[in-house]
N, CA, C and O atoms as a GROMACS GRO file, in nm:
protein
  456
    1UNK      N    1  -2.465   4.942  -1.337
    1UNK     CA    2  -2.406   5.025  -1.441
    1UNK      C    3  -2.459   5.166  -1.427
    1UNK      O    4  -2.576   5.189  -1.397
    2UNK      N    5  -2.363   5.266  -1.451
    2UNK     CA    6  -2.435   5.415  -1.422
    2UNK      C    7  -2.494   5.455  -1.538
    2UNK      O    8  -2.431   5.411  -1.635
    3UNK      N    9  -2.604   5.531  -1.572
    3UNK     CA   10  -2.661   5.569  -1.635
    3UNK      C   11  -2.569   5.660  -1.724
    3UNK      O   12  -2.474   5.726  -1.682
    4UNK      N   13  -2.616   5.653  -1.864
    4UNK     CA   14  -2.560   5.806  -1.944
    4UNK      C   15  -2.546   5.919  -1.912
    4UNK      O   16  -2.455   5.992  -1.953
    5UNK      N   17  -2.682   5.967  -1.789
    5UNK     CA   18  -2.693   6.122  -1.778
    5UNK      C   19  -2.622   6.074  -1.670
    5UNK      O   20  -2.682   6.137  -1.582
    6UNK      N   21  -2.543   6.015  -1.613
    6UNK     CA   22  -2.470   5.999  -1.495
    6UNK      C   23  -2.260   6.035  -1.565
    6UNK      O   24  -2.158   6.029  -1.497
    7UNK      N   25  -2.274   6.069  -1.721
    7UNK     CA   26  -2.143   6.080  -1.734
    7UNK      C   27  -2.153   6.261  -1.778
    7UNK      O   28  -2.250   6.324  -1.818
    8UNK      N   29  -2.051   6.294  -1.759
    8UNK     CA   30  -1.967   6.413  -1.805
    8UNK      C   31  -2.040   6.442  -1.931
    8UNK      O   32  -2.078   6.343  -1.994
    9UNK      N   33  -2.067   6.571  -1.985
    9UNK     CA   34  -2.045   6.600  -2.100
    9UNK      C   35  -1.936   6.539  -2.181
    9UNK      O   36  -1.968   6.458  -2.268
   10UNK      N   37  -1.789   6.576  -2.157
   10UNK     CA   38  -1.726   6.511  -2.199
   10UNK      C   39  -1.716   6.338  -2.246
   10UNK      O   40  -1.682   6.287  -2.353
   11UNK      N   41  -1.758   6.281  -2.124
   11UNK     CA   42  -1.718   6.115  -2.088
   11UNK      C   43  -1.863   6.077  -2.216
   11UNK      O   44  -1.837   5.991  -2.299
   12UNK      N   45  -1.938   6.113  -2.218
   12UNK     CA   46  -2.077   6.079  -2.330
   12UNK      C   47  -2.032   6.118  -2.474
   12UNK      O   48  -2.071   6.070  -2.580
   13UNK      N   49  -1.978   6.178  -2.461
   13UNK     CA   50  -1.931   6.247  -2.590
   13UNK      C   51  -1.834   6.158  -2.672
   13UNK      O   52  -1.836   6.147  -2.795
   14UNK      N   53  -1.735   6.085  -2.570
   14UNK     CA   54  -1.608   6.023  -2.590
   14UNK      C   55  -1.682   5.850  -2.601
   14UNK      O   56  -1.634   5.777  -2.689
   15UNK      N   57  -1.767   5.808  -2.533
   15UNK     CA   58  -1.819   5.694  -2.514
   15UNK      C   59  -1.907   5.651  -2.619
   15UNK      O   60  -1.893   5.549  -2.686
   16UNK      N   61  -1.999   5.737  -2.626
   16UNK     CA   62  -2.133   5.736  -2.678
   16UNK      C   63  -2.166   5.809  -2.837
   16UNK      O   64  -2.254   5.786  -2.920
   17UNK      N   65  -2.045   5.914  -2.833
   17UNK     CA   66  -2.057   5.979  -2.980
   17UNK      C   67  -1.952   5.941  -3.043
   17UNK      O   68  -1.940   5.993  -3.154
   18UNK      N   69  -1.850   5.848  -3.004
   18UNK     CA   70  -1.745   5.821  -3.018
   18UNK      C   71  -1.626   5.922  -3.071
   18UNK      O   72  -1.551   5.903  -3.167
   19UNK      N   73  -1.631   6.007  -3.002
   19UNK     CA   74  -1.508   6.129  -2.963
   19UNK      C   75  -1.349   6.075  -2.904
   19UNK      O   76  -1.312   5.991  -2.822
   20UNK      N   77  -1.280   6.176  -2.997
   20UNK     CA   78  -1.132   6.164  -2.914
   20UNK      C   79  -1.115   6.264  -2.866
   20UNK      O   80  -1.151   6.363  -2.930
   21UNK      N   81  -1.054   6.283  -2.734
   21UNK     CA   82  -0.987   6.344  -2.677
   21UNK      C   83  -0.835   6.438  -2.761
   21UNK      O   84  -0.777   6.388  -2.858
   22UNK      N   85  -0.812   6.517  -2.726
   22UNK     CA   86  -0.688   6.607  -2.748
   22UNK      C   87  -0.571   6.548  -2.728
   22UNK      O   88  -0.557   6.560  -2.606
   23UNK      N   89  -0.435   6.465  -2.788
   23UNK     CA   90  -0.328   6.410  -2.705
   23UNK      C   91  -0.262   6.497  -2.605
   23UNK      O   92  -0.254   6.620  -2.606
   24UNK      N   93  -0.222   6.426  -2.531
   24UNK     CA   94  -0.157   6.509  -2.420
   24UNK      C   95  -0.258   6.603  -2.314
   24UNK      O   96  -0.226   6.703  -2.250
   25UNK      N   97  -0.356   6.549  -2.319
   25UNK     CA   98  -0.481   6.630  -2.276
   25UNK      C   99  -0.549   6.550  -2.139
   25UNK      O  100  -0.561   6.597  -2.025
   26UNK      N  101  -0.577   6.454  -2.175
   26UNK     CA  102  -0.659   6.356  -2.064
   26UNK      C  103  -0.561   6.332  -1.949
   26UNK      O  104  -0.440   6.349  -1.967
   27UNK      N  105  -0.623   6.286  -1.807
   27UNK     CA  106  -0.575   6.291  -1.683
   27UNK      C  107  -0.482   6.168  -1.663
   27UNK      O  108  -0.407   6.150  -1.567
   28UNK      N  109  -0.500   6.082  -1.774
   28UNK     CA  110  -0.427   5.914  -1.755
   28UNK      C  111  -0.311   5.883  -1.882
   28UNK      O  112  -0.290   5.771  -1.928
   29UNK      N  113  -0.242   6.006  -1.925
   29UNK     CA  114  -0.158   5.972  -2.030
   29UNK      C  115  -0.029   5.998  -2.004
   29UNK      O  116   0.053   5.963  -2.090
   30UNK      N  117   0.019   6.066  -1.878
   30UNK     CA  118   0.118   6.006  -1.850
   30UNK      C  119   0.097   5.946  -1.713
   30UNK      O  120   0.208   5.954  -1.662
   31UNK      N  121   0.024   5.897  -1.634
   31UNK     CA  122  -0.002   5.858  -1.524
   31UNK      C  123   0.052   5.704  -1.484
   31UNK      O  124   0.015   5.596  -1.531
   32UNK      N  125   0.169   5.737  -1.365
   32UNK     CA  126   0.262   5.608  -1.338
   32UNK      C  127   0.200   5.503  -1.212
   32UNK      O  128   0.247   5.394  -1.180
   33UNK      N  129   0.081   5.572  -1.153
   33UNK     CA  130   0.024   5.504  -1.023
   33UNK      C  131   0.005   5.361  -1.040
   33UNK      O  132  -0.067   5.360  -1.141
   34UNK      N  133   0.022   5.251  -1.010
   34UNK     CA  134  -0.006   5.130  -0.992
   34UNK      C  135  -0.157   5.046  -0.975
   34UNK      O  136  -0.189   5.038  -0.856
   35UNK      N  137  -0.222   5.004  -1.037
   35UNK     CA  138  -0.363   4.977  -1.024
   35UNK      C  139  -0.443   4.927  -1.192
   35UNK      O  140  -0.403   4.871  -1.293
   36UNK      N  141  -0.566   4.983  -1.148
   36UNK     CA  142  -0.646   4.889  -1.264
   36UNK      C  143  -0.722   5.007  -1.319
   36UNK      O  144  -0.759   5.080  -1.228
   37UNK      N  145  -0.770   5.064  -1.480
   37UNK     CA  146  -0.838   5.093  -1.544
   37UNK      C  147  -0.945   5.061  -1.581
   37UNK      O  148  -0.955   4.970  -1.663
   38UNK      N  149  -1.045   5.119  -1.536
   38UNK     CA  150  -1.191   5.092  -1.554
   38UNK      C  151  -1.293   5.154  -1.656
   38UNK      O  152  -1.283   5.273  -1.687
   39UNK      N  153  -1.397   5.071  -1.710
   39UNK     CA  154  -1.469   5.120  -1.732
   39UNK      C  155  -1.558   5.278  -1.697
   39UNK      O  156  -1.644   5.276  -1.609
   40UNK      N  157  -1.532   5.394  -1.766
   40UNK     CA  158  -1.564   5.540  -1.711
   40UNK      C  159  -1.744   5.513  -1.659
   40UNK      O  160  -1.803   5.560  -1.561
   41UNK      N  161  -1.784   5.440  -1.745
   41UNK     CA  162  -1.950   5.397  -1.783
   41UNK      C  163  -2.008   5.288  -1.706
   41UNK      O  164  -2.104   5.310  -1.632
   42UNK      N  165  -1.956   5.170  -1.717
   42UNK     CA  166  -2.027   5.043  -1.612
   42UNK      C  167  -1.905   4.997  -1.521
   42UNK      O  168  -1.942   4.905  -1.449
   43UNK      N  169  -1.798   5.024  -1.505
   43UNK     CA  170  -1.706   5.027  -1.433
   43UNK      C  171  -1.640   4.868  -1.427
   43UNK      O  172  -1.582   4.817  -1.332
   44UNK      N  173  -1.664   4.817  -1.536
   44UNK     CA  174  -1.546   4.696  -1.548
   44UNK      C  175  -1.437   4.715  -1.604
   44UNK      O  176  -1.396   4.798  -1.684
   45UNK      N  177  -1.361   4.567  -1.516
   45UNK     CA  178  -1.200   4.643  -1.524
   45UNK      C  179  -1.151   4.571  -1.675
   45UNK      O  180  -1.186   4.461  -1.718
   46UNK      N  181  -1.069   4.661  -1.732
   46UNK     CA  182  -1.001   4.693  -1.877
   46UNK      C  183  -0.856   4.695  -1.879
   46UNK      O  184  -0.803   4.589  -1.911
   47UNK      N  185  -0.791   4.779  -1.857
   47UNK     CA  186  -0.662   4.745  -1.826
   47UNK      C  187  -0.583   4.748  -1.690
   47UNK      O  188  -0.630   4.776  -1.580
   48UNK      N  189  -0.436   4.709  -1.724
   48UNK     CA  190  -0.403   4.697  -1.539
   48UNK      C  191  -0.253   4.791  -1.584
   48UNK      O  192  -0.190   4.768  -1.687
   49UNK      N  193  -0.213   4.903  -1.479
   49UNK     CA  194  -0.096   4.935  -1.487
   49UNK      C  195   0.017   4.851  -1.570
   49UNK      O  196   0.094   4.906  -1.649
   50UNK      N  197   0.018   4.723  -1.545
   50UNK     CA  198   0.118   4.651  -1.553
   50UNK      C  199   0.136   4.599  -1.725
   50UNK      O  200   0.234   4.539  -1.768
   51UNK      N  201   0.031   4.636  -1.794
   51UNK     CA  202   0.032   4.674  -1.948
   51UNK      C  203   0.056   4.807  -1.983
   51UNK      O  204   0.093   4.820  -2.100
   52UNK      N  205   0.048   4.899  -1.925
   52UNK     CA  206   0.002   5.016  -1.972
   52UNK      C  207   0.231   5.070  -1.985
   52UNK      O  208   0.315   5.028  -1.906
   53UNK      N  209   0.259   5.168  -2.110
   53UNK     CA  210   0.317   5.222  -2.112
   53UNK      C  211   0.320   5.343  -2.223
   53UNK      O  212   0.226   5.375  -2.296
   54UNK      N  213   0.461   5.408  -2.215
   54UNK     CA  214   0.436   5.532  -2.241
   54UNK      C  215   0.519   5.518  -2.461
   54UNK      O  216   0.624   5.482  -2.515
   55UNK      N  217   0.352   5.586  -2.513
   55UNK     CA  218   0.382   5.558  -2.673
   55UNK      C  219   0.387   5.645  -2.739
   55UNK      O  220   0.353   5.644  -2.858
   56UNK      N  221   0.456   5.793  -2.642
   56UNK     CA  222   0.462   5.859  -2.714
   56UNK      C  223   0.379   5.960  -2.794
   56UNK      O  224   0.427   6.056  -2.854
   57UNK      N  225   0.249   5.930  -2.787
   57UNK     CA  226   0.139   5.942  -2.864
   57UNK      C  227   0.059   6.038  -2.784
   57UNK      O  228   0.000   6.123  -2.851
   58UNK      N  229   0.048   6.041  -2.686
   58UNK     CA  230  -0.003   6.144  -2.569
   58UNK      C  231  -0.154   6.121  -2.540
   58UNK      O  232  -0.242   6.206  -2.524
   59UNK      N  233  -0.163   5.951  -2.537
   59UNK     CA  234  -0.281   5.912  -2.503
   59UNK      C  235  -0.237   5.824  -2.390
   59UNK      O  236  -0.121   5.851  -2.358
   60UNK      N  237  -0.295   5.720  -2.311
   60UNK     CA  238  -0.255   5.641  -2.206
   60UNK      C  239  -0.252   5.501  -2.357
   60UNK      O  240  -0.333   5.491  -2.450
   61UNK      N  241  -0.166   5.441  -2.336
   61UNK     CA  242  -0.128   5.350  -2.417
   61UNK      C  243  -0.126   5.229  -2.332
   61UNK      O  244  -0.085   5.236  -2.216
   62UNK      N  245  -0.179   5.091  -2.398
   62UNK     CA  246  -0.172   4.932  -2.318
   62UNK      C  247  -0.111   4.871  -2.390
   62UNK      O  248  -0.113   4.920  -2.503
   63UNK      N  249  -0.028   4.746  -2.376
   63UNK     CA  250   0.017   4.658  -2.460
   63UNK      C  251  -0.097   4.497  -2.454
   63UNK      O  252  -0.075   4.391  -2.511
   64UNK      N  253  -0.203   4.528  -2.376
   64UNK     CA  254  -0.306   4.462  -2.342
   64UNK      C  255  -0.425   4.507  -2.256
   64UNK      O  256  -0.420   4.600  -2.175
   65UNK      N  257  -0.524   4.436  -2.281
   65UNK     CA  258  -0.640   4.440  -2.220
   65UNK      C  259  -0.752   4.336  -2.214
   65UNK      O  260  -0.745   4.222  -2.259
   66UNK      N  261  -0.820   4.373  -2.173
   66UNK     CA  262  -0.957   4.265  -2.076
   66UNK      C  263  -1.091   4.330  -2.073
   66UNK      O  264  -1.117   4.445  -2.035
   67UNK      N  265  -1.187   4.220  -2.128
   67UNK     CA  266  -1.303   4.282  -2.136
   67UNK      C  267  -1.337   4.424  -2.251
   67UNK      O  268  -1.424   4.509  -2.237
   68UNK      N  269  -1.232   4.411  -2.366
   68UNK     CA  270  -1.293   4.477  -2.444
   68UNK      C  271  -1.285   4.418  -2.619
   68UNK      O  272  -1.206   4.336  -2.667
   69UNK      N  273  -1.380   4.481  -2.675
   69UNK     CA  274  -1.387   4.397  -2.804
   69UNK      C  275  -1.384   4.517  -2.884
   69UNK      O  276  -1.434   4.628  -2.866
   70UNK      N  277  -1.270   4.440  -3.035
   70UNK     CA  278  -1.262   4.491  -3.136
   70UNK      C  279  -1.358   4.559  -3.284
   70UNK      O  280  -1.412   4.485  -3.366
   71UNK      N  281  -1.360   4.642  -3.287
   71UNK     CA  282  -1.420   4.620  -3.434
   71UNK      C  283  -1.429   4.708  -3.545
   71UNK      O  284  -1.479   4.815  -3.512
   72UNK      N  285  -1.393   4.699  -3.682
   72UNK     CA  286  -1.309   4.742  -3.763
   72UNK      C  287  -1.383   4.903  -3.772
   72UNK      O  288  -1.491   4.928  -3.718
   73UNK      N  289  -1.309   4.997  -3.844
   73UNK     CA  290  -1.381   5.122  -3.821
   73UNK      C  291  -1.331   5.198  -3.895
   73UNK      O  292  -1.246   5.277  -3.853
   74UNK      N  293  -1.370   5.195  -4.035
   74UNK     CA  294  -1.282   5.200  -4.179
   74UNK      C  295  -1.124   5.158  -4.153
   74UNK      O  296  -1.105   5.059  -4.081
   75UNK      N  297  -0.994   5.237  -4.215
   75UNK     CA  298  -0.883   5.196  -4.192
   75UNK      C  299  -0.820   5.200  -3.997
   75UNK      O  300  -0.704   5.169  -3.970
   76UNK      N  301  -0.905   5.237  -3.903
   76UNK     CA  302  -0.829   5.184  -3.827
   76UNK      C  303  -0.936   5.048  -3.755
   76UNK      O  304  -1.012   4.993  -3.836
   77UNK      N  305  -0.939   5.005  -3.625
   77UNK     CA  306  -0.952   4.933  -3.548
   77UNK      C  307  -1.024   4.972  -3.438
   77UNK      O  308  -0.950   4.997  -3.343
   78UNK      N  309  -1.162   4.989  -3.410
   78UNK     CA  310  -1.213   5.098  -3.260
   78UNK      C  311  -1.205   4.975  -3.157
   78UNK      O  312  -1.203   4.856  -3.191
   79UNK      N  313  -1.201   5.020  -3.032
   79UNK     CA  314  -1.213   4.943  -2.915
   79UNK      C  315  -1.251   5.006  -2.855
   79UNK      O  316  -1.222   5.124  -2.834
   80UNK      N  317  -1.374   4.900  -2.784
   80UNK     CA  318  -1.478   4.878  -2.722
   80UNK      C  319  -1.475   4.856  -2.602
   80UNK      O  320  -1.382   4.781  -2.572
   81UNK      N  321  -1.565   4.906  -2.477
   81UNK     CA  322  -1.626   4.813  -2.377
   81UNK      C  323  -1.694   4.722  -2.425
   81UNK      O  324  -1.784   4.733  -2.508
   82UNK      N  325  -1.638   4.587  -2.351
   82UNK     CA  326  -1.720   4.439  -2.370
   82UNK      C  327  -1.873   4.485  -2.303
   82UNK      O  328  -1.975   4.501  -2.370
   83UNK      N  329  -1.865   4.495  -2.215
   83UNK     CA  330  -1.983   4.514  -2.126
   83UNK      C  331  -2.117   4.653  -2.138
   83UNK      O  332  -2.230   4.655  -2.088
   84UNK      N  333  -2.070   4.721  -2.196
   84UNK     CA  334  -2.140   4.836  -2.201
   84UNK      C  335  -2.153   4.911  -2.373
   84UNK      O  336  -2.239   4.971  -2.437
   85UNK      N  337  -2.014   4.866  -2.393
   85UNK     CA  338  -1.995   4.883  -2.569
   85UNK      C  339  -1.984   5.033  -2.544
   85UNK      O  340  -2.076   5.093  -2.599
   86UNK      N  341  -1.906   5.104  -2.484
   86UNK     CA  342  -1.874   5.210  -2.475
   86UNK      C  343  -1.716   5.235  -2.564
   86UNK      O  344  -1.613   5.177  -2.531
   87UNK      N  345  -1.726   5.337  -2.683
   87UNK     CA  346  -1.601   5.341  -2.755
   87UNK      C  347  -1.486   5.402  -2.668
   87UNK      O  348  -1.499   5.511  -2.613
   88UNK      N  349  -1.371   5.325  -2.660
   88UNK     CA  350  -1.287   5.342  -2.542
   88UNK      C  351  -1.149   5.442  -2.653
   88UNK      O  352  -1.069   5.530  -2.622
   89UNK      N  353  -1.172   5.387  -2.755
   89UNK     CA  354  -1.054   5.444  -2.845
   89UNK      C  355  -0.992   5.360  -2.935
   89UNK      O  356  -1.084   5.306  -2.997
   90UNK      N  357  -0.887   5.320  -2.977
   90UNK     CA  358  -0.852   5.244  -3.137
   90UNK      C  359  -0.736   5.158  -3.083
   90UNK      O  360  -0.688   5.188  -2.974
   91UNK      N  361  -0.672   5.019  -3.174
   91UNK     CA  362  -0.576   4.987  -3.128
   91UNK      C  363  -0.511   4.912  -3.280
   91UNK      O  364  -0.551   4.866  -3.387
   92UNK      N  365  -0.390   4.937  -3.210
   92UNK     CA  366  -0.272   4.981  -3.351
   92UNK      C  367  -0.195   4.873  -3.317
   92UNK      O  368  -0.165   4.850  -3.200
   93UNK      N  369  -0.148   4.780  -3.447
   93UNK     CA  370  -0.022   4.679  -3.442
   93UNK      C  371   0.080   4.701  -3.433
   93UNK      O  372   0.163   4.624  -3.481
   94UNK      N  373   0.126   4.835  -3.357
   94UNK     CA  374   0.274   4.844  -3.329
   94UNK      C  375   0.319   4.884  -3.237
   94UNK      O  376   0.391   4.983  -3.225
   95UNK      N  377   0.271   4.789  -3.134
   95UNK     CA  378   0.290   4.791  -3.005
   95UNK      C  379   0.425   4.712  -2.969
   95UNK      O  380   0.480   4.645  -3.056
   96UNK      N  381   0.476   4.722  -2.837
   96UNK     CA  382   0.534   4.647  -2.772
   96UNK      C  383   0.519   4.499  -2.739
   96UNK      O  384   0.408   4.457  -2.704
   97UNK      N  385   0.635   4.410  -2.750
   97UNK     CA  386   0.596   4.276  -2.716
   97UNK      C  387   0.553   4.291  -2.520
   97UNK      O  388   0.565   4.378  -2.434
   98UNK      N  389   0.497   4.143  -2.528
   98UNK     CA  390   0.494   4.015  -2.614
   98UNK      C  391   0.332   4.062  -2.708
   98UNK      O  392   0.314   3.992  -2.807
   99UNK      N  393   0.270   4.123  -2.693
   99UNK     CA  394   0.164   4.136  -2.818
   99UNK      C  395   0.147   4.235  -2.956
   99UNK      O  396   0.069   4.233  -3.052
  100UNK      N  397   0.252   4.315  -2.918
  100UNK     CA  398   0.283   4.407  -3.041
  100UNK      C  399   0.166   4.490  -3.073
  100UNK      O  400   0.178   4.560  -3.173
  101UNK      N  401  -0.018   4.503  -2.967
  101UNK     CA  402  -0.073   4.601  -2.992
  101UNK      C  403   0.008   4.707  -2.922
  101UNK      O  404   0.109   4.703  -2.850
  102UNK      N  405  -0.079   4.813  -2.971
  102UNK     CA  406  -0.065   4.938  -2.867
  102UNK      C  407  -0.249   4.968  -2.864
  102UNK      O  408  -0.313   4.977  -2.969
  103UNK      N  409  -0.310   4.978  -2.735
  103UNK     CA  410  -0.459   5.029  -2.708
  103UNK      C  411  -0.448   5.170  -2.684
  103UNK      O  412  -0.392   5.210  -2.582
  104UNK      N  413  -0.494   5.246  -2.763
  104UNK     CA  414  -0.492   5.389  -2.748
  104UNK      C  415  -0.613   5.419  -2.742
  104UNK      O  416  -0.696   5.430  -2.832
  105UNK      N  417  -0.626   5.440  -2.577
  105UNK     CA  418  -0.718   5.486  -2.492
  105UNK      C  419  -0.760   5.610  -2.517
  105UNK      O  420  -0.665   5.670  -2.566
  106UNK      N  421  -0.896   5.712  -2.505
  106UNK     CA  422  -0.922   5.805  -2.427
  106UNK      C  423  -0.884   5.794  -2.267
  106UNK      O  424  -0.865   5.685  -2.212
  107UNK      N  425  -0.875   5.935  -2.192
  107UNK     CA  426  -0.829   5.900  -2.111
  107UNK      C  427  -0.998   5.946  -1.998
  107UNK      O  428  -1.034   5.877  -1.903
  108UNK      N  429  -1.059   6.053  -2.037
  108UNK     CA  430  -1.190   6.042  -2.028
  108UNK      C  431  -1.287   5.906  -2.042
  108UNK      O  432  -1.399   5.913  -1.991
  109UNK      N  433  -1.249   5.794  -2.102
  109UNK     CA  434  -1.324   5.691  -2.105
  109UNK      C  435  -1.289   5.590  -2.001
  109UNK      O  436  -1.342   5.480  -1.984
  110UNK      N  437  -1.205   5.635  -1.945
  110UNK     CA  438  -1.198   5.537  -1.795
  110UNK      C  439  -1.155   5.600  -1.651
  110UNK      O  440  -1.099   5.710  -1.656
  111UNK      N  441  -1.173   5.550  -1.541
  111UNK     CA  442  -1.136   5.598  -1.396
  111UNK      C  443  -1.061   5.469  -1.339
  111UNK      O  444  -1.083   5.351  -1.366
  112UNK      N  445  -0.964   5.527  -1.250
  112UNK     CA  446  -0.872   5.451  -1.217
  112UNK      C  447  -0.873   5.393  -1.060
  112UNK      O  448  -0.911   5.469  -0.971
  113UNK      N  449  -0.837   5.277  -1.032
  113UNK     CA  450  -0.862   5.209  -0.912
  113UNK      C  451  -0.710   5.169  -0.884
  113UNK      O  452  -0.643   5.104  -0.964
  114UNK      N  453  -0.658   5.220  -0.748
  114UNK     CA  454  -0.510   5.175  -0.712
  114UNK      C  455  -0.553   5.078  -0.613
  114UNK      O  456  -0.470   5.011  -0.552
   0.00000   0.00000   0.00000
C-alpha cells in the first residue's frame, strides 16, 4: 500500500480529509477507455468500465462496485475503500438498473488500469 505522503496534495485531501472534487473537473468523468478503477491509495480494484456510465453529474459515475463499503454520512451515503478506508465519494439510489445505485466517484480518488 503507498504511503499518504506518497499521494497528491490533492488525492490526501479527497481521501483522507474527505474532499470533493469540482464536477466536470477530474480526469475520469467523462472517460470511455475500457479497464478497471483502482484504488488512488492501496491500489485495489473498485470499479470496472463495464459499470461505469455517464450521470450527468460531472463526476465518473458506477452502477456498481467491489471492494468498497458503505456508511451513512448525515443525509447522504459516503463510500469507502474496503481496504484502506479511503473516502472515494457518495452513492445515490437513482441509478441505473439492474442495481439502481449511482457511485459518485471523485475522480482524484482513483487511477485507471486498461
Amino acid at each position: 500500500m503507498a504511503s499518504s505522503s506518497k499521494l497528491t496534495p490533492e488525492q490526501y485531501h479527497l481521501l483522507r480529509e474527505k474532499g470533493t472534487e469540482a464536477p466536470f473537473t477530474g480526469k475520469y468523468w467523462n472517460h470511455k477507455e475500457k479497464g478497471t478503477y483502482v484504488c488512488a491509495h492501496c491500489g485495489i480494484e473498485l470499479f470496472t468500465s463495464d459499470t461505469k456510465y455517464d450521470s450527468g453529474t460531472g463526476w465518473p459515475s458506477f452502477w456498481d462496485g467491489e471492494n468498497v463499503e458503505m456508511k451513512p454520512d448525515g443525509q447522504r451515503t459516503e463510500v469507502l475503500c474496503k481496504k484502506c478506508k479511503g473516502h472515494l465519494g457518495h452513492v445515490f439510489d437513482d441509478g441505473p438498473k439492474p442495481t439502481g445505485k449511482r457511485y459518485c466517484i471523485n475522480s482524484a480518488a482513483l487511477t485507471f488500469k486498461s
